[in-house]
DSSP file (Angstrom, degrees, kcal/mol; ACC not computed):
  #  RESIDUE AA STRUCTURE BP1 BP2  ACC     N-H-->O    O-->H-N    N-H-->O    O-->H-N    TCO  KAPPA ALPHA  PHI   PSI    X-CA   Y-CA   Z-CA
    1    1 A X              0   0    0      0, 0.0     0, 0.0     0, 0.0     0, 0.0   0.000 360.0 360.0 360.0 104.0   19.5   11.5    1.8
    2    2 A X        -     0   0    0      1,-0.1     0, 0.0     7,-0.0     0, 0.0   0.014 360.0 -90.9 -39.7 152.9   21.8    8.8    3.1
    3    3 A X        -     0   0    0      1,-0.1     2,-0.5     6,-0.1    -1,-0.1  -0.165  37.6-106.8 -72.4 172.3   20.7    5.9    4.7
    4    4 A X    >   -     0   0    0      3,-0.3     3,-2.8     2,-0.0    -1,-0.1  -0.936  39.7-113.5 -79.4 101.8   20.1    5.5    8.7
    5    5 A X  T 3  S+     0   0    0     -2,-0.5     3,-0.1     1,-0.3    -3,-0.0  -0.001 110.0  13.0 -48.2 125.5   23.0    3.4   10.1
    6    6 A X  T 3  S+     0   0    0      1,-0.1     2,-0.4     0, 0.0    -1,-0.3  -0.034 117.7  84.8 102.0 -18.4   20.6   -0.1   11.3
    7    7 A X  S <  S-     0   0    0     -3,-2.8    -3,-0.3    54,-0.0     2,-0.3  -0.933  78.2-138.8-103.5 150.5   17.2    1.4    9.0
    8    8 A X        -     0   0    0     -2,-0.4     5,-0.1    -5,-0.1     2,-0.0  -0.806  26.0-103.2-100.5 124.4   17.3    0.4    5.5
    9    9 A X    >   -     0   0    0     -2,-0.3     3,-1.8     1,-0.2     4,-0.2  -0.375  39.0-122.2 -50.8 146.0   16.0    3.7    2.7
   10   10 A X  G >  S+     0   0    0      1,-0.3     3,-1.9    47,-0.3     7,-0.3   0.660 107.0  82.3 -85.2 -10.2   12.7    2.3    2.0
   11   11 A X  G 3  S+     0   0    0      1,-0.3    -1,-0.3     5,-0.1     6,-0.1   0.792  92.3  53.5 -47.9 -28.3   13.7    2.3   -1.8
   12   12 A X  G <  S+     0   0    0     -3,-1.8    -1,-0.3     4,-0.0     2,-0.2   0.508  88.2 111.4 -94.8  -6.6   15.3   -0.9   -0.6
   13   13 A X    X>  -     0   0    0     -3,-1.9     4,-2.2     1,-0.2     3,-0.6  -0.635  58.8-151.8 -59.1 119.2   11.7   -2.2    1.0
   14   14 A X  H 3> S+     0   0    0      1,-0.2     4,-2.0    -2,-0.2    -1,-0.2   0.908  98.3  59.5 -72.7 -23.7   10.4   -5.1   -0.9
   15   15 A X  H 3> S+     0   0    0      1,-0.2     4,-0.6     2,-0.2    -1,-0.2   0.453 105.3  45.7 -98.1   2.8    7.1   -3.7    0.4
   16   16 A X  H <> S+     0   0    0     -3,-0.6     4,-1.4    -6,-0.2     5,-0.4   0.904 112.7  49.2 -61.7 -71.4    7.6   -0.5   -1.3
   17   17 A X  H >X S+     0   0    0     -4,-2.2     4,-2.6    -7,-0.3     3,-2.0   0.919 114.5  42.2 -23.8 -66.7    8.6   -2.0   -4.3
   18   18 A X  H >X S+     0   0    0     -4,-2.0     4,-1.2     1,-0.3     3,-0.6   0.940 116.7  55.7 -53.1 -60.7    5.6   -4.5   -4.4
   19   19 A X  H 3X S+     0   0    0     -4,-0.6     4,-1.7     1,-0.3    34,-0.4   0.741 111.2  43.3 -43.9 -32.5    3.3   -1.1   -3.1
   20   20 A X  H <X S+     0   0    0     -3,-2.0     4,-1.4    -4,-1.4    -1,-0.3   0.675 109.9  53.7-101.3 -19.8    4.5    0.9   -6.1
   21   21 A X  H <X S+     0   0    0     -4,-2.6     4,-0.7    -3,-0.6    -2,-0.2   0.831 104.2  53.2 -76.0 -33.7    4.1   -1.7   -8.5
   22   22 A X  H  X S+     0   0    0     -4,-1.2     4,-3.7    -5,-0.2     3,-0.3   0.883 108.3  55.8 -80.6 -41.6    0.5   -2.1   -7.3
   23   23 A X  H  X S+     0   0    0     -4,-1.7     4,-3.5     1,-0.2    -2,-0.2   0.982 103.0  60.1 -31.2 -55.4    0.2    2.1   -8.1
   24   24 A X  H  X S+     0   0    0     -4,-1.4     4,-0.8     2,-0.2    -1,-0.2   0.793 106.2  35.5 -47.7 -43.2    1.2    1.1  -11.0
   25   25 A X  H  X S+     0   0    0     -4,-0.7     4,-4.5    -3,-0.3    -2,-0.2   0.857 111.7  62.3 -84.4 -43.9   -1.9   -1.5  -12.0
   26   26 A X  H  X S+     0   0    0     -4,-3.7     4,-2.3     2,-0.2    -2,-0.2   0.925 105.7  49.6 -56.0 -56.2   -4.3    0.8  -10.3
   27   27 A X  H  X S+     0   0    0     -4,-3.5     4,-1.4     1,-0.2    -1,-0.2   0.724 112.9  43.0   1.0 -71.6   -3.3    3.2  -12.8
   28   28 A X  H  X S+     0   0    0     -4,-0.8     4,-2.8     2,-0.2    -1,-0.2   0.753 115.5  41.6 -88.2 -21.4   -3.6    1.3  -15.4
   29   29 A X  H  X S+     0   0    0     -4,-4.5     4,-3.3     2,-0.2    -2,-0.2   0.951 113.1  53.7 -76.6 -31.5   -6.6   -0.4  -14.9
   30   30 A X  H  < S+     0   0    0     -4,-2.3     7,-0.2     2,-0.2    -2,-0.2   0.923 114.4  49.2 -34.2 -65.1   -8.5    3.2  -13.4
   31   31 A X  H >< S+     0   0    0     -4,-1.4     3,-2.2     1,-0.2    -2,-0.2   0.929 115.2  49.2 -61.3 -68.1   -6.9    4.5  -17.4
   32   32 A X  H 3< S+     0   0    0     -4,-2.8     3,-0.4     1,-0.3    -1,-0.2   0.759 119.0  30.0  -4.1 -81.3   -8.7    1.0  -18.9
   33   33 A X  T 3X S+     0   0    0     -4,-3.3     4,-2.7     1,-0.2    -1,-0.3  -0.158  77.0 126.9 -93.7  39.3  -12.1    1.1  -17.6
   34   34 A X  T <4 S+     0   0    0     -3,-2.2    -1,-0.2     1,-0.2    -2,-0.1   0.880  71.2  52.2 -81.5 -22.1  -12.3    4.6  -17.5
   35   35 A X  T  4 S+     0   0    0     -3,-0.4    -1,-0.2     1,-0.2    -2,-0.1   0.993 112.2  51.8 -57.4 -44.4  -15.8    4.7  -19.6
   36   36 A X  T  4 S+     0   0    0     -4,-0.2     2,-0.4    58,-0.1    -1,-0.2   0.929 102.5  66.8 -69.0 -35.9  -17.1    2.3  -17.2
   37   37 A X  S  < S-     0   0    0     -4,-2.7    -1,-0.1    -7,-0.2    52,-0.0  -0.722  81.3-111.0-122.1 164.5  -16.3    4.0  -14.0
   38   38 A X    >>  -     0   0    0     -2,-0.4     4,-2.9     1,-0.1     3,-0.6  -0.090  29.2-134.6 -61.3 142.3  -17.4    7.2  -12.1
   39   39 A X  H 3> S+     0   0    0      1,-0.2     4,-3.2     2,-0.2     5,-0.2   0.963 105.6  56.9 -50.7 -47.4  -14.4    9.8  -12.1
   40   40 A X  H 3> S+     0   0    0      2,-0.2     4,-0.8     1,-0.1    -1,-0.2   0.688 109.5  42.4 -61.0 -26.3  -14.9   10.5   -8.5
   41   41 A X  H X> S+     0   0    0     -3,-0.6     4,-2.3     2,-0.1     3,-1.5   0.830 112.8  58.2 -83.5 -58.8  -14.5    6.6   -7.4
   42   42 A X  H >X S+     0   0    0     -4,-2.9     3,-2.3     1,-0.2     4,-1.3   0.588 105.9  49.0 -19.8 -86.7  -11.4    6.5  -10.1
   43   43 A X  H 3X S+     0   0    0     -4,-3.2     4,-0.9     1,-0.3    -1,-0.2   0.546 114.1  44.7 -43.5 -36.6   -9.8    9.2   -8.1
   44   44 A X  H <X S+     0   0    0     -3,-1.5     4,-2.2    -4,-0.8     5,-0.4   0.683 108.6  51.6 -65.3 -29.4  -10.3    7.4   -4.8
   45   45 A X  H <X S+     0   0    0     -4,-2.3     4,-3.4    -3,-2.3     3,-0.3   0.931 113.1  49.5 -76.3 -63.3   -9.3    4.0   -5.7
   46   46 A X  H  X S+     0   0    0     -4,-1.3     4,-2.1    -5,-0.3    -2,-0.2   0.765 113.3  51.6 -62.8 -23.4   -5.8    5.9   -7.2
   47   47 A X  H  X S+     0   0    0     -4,-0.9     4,-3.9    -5,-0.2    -1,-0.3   0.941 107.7  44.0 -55.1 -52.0   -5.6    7.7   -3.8
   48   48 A X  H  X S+     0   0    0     -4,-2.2     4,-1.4    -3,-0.3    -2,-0.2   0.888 115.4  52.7 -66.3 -33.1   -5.8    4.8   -1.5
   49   49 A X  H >X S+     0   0    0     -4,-3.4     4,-1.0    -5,-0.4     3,-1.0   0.919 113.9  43.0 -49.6 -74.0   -3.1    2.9   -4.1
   50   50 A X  H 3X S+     0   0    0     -4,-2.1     4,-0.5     1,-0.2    -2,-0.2   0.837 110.8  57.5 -57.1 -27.1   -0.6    6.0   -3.8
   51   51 A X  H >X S+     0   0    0     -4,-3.9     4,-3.9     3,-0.1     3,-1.1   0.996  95.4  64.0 -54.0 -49.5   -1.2    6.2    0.1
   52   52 A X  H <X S+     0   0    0     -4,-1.4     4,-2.2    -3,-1.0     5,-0.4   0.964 117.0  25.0 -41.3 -66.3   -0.1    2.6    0.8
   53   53 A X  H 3X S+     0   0    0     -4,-1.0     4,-1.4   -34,-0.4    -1,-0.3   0.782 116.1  62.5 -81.0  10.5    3.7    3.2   -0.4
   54   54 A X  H <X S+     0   0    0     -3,-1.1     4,-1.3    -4,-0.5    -2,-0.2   0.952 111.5  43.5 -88.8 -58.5    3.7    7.0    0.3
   55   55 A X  H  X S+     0   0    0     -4,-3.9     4,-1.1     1,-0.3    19,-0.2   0.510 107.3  52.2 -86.8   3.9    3.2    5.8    3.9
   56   56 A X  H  X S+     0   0    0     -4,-2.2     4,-1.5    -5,-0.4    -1,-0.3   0.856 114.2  51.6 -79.1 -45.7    5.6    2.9    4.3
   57   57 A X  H  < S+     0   0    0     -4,-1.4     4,-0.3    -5,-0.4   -47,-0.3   0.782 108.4  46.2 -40.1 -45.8    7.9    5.4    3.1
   58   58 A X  H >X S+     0   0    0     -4,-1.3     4,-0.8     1,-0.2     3,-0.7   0.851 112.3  56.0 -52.2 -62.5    7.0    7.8    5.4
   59   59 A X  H >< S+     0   0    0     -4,-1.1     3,-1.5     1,-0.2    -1,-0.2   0.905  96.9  55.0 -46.3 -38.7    7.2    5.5    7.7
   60   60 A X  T 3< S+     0   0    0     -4,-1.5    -1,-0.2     1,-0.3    -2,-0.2   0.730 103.5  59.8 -72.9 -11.7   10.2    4.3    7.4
   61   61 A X  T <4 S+     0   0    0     -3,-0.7    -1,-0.3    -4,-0.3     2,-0.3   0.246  79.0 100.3 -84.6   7.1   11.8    7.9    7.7
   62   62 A X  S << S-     0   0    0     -3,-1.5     6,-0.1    -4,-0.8     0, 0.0  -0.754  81.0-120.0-107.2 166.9   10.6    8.6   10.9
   63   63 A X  S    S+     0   0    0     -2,-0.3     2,-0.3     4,-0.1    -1,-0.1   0.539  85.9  56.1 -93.5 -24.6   13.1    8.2   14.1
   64   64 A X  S  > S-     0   0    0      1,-0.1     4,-1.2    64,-0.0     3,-0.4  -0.778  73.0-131.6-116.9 147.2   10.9    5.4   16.3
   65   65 A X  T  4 S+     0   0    0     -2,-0.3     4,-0.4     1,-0.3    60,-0.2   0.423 111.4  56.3 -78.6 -17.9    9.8    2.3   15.6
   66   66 A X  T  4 S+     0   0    0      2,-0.2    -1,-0.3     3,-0.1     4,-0.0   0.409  98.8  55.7-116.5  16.5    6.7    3.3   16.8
   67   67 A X  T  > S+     0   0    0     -3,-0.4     4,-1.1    -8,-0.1    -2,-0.2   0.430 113.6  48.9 -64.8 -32.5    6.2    6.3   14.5
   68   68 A X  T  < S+     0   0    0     -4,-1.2     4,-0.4     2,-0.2    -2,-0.2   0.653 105.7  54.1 -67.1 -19.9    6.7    3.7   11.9
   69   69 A X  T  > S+     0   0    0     -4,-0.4     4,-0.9     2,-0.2    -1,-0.2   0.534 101.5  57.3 -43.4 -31.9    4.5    1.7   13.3
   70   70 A X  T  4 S+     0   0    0      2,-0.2    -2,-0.2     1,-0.2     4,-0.2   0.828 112.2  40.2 -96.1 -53.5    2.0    4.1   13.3
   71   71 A X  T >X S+     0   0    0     -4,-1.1     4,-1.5     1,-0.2     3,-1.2   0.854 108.3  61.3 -81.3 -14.9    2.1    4.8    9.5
   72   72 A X  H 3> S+     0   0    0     -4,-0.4     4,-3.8     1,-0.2     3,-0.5   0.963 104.1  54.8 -55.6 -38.6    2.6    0.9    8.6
   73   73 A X  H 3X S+     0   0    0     -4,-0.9     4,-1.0     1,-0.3    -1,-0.2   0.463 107.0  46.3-109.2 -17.7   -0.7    0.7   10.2
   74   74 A X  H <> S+     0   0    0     -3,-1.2     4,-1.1    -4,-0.2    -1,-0.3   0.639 113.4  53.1-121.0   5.5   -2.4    3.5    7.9
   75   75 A X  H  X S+     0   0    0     -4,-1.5     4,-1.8    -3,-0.5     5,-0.3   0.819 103.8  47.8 -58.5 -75.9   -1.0    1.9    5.3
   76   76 A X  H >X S+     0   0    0     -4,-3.8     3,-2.4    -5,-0.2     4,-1.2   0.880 112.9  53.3  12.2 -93.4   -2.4   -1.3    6.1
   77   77 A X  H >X S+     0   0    0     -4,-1.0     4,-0.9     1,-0.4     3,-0.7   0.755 107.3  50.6 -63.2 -53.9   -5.7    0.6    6.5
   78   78 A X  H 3X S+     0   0    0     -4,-1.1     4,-1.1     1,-0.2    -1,-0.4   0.503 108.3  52.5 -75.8   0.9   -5.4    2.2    2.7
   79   79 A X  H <X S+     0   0    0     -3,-2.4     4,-2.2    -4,-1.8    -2,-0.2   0.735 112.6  45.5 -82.5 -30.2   -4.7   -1.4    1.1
   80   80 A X  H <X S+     0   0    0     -4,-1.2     4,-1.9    -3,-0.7     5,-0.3   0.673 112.5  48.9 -92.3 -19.4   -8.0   -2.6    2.9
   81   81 A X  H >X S+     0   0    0     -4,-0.9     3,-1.9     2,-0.2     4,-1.3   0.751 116.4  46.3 -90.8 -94.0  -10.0    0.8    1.7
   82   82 A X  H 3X S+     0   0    0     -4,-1.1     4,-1.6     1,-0.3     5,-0.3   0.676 109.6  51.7 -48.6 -20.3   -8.5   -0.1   -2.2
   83   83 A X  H 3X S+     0   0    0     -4,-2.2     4,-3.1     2,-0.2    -1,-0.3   0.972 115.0  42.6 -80.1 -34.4   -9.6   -3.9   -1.8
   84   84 A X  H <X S+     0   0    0     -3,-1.9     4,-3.0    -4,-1.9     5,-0.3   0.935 118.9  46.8 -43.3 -43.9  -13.5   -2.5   -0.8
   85   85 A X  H  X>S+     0   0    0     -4,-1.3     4,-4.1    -5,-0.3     5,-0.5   0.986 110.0  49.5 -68.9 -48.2  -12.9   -0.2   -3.5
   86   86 A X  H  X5S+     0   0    0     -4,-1.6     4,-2.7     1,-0.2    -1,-0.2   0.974 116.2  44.3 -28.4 -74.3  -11.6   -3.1   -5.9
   87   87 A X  H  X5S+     0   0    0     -4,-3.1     4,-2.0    -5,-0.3    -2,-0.2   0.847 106.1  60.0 -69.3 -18.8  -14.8   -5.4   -5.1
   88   88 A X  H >X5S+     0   0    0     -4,-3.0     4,-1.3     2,-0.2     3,-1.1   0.998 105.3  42.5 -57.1 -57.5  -17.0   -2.9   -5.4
   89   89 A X  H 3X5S+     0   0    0     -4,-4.1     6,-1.8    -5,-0.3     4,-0.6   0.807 116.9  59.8 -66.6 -17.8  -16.1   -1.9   -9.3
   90   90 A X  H 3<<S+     0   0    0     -4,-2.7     3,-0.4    -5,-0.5    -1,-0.3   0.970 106.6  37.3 -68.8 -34.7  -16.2   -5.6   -9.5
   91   91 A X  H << S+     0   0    0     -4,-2.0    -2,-0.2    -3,-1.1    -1,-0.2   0.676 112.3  54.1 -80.0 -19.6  -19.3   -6.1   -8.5
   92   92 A X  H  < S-     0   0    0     -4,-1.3    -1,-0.2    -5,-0.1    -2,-0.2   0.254 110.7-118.1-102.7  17.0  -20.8   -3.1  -10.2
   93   93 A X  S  < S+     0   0    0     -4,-0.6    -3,-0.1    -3,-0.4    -4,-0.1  -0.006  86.6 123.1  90.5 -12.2  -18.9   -4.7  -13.9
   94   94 A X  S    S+     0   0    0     -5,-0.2     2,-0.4    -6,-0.1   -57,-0.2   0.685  79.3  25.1-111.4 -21.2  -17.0   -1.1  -13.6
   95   95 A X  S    S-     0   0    0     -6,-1.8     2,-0.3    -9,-0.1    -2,-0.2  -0.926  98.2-109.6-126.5 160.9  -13.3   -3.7  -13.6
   96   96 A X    >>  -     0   0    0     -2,-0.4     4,-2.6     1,-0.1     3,-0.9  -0.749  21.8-110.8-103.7 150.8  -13.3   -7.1  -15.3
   97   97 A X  H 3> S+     0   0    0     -2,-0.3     4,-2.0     1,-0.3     5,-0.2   0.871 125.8  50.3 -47.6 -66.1  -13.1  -10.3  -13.4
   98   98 A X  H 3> S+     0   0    0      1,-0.3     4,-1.6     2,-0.2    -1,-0.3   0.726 111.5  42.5 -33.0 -71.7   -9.8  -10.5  -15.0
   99   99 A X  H X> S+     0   0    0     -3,-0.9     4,-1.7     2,-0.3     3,-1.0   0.926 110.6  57.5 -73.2 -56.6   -8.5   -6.9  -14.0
  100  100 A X  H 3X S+     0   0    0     -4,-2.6     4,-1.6     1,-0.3     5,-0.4   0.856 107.9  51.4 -60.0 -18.4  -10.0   -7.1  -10.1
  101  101 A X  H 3X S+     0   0    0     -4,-2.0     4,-1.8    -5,-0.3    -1,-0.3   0.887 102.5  57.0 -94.9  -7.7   -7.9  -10.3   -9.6
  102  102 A X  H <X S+     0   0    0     -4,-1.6     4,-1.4    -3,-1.0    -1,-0.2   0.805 111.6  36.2 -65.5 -21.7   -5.4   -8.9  -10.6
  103  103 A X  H  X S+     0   0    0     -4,-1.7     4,-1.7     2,-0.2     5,-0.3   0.890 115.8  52.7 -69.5 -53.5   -5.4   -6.1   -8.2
  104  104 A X  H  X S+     0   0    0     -4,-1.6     4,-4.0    -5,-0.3     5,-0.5   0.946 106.5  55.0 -68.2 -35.2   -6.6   -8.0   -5.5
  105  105 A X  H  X S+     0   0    0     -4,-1.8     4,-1.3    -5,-0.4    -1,-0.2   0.993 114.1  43.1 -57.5 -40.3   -3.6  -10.7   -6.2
  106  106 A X  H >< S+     0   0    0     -4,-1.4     3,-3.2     2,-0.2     4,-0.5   0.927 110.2  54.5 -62.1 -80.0   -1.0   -7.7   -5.9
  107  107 A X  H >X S+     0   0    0     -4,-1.7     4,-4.0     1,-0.3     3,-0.5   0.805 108.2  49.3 -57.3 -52.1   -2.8   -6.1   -2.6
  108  108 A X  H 3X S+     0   0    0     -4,-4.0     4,-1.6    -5,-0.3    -1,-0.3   0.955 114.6  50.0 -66.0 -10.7   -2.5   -9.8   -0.6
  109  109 A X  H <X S+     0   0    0     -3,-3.2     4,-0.8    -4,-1.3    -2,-0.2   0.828 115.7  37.1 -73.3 -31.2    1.3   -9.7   -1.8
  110  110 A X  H <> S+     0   0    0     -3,-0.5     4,-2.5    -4,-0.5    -1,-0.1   0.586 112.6  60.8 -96.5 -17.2    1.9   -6.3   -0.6
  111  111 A X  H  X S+     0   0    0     -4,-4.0     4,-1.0    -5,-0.3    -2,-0.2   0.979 107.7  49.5 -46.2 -63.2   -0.5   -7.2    2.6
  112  112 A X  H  < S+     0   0    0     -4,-1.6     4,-0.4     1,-0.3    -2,-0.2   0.598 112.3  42.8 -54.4 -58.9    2.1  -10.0    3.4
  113  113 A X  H >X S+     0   0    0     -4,-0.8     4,-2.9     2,-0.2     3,-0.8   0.910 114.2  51.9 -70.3 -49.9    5.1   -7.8    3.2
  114  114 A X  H 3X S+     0   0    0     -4,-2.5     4,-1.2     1,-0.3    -2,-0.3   0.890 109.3  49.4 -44.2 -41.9    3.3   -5.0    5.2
  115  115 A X  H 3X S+     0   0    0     -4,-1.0     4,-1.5     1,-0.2    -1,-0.3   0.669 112.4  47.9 -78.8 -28.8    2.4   -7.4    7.9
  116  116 A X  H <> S+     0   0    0     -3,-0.8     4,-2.0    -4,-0.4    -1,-0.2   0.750 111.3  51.0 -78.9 -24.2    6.3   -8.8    8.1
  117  117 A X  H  X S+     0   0    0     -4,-2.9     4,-2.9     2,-0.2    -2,-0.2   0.943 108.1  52.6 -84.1 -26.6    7.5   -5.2    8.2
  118  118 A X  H  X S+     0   0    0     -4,-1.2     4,-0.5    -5,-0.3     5,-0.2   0.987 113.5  45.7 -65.9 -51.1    4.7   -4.6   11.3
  119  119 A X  H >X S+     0   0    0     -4,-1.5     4,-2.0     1,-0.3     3,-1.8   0.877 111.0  54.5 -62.3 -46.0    6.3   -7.7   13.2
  120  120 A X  H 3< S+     0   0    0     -4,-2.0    -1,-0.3     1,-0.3     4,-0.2   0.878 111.5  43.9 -21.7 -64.2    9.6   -6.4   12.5
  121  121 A X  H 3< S+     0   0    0     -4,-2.9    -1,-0.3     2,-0.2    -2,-0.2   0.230 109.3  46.4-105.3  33.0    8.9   -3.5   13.9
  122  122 A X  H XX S+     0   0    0     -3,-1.8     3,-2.2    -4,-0.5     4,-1.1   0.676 106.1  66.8-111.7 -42.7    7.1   -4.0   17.2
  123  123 A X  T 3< S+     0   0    0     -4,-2.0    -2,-0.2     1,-0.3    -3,-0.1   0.687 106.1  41.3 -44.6 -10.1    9.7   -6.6   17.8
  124  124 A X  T >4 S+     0   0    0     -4,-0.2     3,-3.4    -5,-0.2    -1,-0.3   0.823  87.0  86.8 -82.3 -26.7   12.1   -3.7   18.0
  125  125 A X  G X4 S+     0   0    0     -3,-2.2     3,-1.6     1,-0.4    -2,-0.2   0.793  82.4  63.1 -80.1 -30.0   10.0   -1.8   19.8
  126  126 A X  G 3< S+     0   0    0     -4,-1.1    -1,-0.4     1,-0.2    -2,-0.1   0.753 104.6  46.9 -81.0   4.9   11.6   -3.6   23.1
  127  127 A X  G <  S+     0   0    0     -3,-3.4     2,-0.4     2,-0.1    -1,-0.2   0.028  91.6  90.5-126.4  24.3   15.0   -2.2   22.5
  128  128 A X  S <  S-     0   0    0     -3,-1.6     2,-0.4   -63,-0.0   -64,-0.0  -0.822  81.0-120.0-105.4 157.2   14.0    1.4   21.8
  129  129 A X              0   0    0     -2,-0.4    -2,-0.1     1,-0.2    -3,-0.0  -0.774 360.0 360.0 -94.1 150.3   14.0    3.7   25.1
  130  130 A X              0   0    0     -2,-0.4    -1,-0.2     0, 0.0    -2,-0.0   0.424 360.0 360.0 -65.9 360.0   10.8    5.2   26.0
């Protein structure tokens, strides 16, 4: 799918990248500790990872700035559901100290980016017509 003349393919989003990299840890750490934690949280923690770039993606494919807004914002929402989910297994041994900072260091990096891509795009949001 060619790009959209003025939107950048979200392949080219550092906060994809950085989101898919974080898939990536979640993965592996889920794979790790899997003796230590319940399947049924595993699966949830690996959801809320894969929503986060699935819906910047999404977003970024949609026609409005405020239809992109709209998924940056449940994206957002699934990084803040995998950092509960994060401290939880931390607290209940189910990751090592080691393995929850690392997660949690990726999630404020892709927070960071998420939150420049929302200012981005409600500052546009005054040059789209209603």
């Amino acid at each position: 799918m060619p790009d959209t003349p003025g939107r950048p393919n979200f392949h080219n989003l550092k906060a994809w990248k950085e989101a898919t990299h974080l898939v990536t840890l979640t993965y592996a750490v889920c794979a790790k500790q899997r003796r230590r934690l319940d399947l049924r949280l595993s699966e949830q923690i690996k959801r809320a990872a894969v929503s986060i770039p699935s819906n910047v993606a999404e977003g970024n494919g949609r026609g409005t700035n405020k239809d992109a807004l709209r998924f940056l914002y449940i994206a957002r929402g699934s990084l803040h559901e995998l950092i509960a989910q994060v401290e939880a297994c931390q607290t209940m041994n189910a990751f090592t100290p080691e393995d929850a900072l690392q997660l949690l260091e990726q999630t404020s990096i892709v927070g960071r980016l998420i939150g420049g891509l929302i200012r981005y795009r409600k500052s546009r949001l005054e040059n789209e017509d209603p």
